[in-house]
C-alpha positions as CSV (number, residue, x, y, z in Angstrom):
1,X,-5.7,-9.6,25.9
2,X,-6.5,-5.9,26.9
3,X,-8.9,-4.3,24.0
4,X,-7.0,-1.3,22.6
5,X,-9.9,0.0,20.6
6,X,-8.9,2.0,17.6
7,X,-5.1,1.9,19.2
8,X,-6.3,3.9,22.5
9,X,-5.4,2.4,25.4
10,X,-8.7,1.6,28.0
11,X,-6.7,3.3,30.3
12,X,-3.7,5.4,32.2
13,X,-1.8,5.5,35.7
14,X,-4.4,2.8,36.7
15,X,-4.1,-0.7,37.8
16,X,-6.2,-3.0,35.8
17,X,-8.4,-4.2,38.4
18,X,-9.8,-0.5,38.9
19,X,-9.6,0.4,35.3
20,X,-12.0,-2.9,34.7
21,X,-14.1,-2.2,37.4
22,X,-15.2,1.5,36.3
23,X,-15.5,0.3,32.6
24,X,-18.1,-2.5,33.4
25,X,-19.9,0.4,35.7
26,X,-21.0,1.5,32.5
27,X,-22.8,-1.7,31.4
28,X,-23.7,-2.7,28.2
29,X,-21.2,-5.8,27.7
30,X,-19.1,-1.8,26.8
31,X,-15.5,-4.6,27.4
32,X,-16.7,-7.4,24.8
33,X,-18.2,-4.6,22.4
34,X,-14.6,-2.6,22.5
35,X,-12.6,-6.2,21.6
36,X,-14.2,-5.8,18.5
37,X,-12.4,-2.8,17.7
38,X,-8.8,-4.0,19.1
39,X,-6.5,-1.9,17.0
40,X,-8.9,-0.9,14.4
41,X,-7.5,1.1,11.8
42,X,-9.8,4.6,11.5
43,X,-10.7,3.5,8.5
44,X,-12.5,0.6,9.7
45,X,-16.4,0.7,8.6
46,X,-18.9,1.0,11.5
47,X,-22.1,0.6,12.5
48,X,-23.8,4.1,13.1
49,X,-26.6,4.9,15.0
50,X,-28.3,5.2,11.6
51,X,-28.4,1.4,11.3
52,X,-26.3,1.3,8.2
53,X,-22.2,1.4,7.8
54,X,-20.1,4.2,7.8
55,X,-16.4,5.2,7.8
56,X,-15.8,7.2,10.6
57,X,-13.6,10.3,9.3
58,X,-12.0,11.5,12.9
59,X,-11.7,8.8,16.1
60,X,-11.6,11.2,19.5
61,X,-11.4,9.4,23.0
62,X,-12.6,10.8,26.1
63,X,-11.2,9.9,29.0
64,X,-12.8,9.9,32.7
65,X,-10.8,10.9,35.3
66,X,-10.9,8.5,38.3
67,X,-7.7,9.7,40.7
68,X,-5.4,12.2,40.4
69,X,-3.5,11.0,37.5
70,X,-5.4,8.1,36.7
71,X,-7.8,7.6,33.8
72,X,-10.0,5.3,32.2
73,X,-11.7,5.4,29.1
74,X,-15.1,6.7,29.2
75,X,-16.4,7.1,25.6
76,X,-15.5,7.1,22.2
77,X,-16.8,9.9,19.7
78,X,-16.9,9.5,15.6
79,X,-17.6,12.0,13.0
80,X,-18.7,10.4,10.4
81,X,-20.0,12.1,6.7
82,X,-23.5,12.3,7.6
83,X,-23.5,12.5,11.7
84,X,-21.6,11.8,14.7
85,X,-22.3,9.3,17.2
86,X,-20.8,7.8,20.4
87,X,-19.6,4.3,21.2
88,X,-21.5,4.3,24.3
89,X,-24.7,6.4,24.1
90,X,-25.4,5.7,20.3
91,X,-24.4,1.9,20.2
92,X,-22.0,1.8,17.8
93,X,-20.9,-1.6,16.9
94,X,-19.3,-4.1,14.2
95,X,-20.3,-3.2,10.2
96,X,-23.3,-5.1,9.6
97,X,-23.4,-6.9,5.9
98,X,-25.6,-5.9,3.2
99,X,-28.3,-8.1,3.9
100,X,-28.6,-6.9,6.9
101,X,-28.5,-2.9,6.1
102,X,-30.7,-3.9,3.6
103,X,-33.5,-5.7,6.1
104,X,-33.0,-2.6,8.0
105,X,-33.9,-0.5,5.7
106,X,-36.9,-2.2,4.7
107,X,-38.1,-2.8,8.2
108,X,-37.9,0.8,9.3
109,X,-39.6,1.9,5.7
110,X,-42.4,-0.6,6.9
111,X,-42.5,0.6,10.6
112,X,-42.5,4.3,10.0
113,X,-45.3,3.8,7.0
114,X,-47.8,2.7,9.2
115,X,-47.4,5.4,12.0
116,X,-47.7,8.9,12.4
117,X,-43.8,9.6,10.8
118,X,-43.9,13.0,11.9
119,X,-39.7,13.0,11.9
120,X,-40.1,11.8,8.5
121,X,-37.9,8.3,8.8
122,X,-39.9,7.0,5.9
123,X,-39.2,9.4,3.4
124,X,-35.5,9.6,4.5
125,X,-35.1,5.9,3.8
126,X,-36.8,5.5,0.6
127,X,-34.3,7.7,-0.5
128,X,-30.6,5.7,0.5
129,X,-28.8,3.7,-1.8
130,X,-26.9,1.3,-0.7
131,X,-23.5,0.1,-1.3
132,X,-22.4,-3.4,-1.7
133,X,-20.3,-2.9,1.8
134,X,-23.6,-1.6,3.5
135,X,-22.2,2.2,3.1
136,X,-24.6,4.3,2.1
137,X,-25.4,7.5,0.2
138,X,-28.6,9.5,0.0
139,X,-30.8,9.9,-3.5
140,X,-31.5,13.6,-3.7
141,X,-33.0,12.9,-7.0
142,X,-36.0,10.9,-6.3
């Protein structure tokens, strides 16, 4: 089964021997962690670079190309409410659960409370509630 992450196709005018060898250039097991994705609807919850789920709001490919009509898929960019992060360079990957998102959370409170937290991680993470589907939303209030 070719991965058709989010419904893109990996790639274009290319012969799957090429396409597969330019996508694992890019390392990062980048094949296995797209089969997660085969077919996605956009509405599928992710994991962000901010550790926790999201729902990414817009799903934009990027293509590389790699001949003169030939392309393979090089990258895949979310906007999400609160950021936007890449499929390659950010990590995104399957929705964790709420156990998870919730260890998370306490580990990076932990981590960031006994260093110099100059970015201010600590604060920022004290302040997230969390949803039962590891979603989260941010406590201005506190």
């Amino acid at each position: 089964m070719i991965p058709r992450p989010f419904g893109f196709p990996l790639w274009i005018n290319c012969k799957r021997r090429i396409a597969k060898k330019w996508i694992n250039k890019r390392g990062r097991n980048l094949l296995k962690r797209l089969e997660h994705f085969h077919n996605a609807p956009t509405e599928t919850l992710i994991c962000t670079c901010s550790g926790l789920n999201e729902k990414p709001e817009k799903v934009i490919p990027i293509y590389r190309q790699i001949g003169k009509k030939s392309f393979v898929l090089f990258d895949l960019d979310f906007e999400n409410q609160s950021m936007s992060c890449s499929f390659y360079h950010c990590g995104v990957g399957p929705a964790k659960s709420y156990d998870e998102c919730l260890e998370y959370i306490e580990k990076v409170i932990e981590y960031y409370s006994k260093t110099n937290d100059s970015y201010g991680f600590a604060e920022r993470y004290k302040n997230i509630i969390l949803n039962e589907d590891g979603t989260f939303k941010i406590n201005k209030g506190r």
